[in-house]
C-alpha positions as CSV (number, residue, x, y, z in Angstrom):
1,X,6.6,31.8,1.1
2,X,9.4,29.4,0.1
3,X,8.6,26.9,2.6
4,X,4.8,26.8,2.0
5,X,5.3,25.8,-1.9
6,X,8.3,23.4,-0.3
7,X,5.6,22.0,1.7
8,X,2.7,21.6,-1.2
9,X,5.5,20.1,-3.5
10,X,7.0,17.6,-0.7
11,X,3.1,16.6,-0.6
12,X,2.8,16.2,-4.1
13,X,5.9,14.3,-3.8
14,X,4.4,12.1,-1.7
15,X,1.6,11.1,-3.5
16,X,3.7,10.0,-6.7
17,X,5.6,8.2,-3.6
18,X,2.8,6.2,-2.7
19,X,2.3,4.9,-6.2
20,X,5.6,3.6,-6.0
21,X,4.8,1.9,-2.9
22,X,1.4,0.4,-4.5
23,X,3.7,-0.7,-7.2
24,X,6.1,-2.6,-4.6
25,X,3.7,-4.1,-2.6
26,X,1.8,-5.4,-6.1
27,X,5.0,-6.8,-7.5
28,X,5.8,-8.4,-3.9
29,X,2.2,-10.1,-4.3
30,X,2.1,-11.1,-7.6
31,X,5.5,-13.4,-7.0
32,X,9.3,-13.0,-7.0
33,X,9.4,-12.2,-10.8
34,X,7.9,-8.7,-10.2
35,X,9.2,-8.2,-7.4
36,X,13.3,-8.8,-8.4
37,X,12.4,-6.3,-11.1
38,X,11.5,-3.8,-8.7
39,X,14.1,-4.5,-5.8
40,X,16.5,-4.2,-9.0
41,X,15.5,-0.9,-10.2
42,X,15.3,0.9,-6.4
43,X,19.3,-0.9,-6.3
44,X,20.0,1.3,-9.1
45,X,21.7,5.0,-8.4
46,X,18.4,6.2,-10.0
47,X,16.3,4.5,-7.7
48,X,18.5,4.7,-4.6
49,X,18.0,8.7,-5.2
50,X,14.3,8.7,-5.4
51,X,13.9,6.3,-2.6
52,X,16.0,8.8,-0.6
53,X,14.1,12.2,-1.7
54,X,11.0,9.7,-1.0
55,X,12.2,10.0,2.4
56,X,13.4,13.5,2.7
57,X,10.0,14.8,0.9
58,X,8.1,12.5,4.1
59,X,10.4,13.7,6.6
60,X,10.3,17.3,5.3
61,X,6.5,17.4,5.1
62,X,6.1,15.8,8.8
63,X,8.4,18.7,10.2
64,X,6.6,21.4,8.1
65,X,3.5,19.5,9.6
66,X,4.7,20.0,13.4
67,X,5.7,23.7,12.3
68,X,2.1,24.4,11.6
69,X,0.7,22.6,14.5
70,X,2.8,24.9,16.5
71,X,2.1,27.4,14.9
72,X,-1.4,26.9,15.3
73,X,-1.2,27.2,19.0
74,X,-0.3,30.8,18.3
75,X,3.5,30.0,19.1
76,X,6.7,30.8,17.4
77,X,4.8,33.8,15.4
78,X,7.3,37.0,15.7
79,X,9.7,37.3,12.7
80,X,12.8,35.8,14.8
81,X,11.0,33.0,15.9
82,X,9.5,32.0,12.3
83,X,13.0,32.4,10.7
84,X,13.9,29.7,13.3
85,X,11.5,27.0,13.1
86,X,12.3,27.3,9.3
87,X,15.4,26.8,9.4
88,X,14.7,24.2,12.0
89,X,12.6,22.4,9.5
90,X,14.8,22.0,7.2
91,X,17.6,20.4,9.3
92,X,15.6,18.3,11.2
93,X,14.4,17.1,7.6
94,X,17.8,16.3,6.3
95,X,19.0,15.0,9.4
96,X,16.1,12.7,10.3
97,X,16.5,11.3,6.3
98,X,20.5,11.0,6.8
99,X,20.2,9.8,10.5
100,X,17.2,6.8,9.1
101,X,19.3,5.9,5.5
102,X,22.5,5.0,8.6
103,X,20.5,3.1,10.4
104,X,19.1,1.2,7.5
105,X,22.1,0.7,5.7
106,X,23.4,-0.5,9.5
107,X,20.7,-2.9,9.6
108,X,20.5,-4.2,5.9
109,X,24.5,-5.2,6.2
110,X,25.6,-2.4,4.0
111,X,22.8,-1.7,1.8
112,X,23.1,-5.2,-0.5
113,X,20.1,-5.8,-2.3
């Protein structure tokens, strides 16, 4: 029961996400004014933290996604099994999202704005 309203909120997550991406990809269009002004505020701690539960709420809801999927195909269903995959879906969330902010603090050069 947990996980399903941890799914619904990662996806409502997500759609608040995407505004912030319509919001980037506006300021990056209309010219480096707007755009410093948001690449300043996702440098800040405050941004830096919604960026990254931007990317465990995406991760999350992919593996919850695959969980179904399997699901679906009428596997993984017995009480052992399900307590599994959940707890499956929650490290393989956290670990993808720590695993992807490495590698792109690795290739940004340590994460300068």
């Amino acid at each position: 029961m947990v996980m399903s309203g941890t799914h619904r909120i990662t996806g409502i997550v997500l759609y608040l996400g995407t505004l912030l991406m319509v919001w980037w990809l506006i300021a990056a269009a209309a010219g480096p004014n707007a755009y410093a002004n948001v690449q300043w505020l996702t440098g800040t701690i405050i941004g830096r933290l919604v960026l990254f539960g931007y990317t465990w709420a995406l991760l999350h809801h992919w593996c919850g996604g695959i969980r179904h999927l399997i699901w679906d195909m009428a596997y993984g269903l017995g009480t052992v099994e399900r307590e599994r995959m959940i707890f499956a879906t929650i490290a393989c969330s956290l670990s993808l999202t720590v695993l992807l902010w490495i590698i792109g603090y690795m290739v940004m050069g340590g994460g300068a704005p």
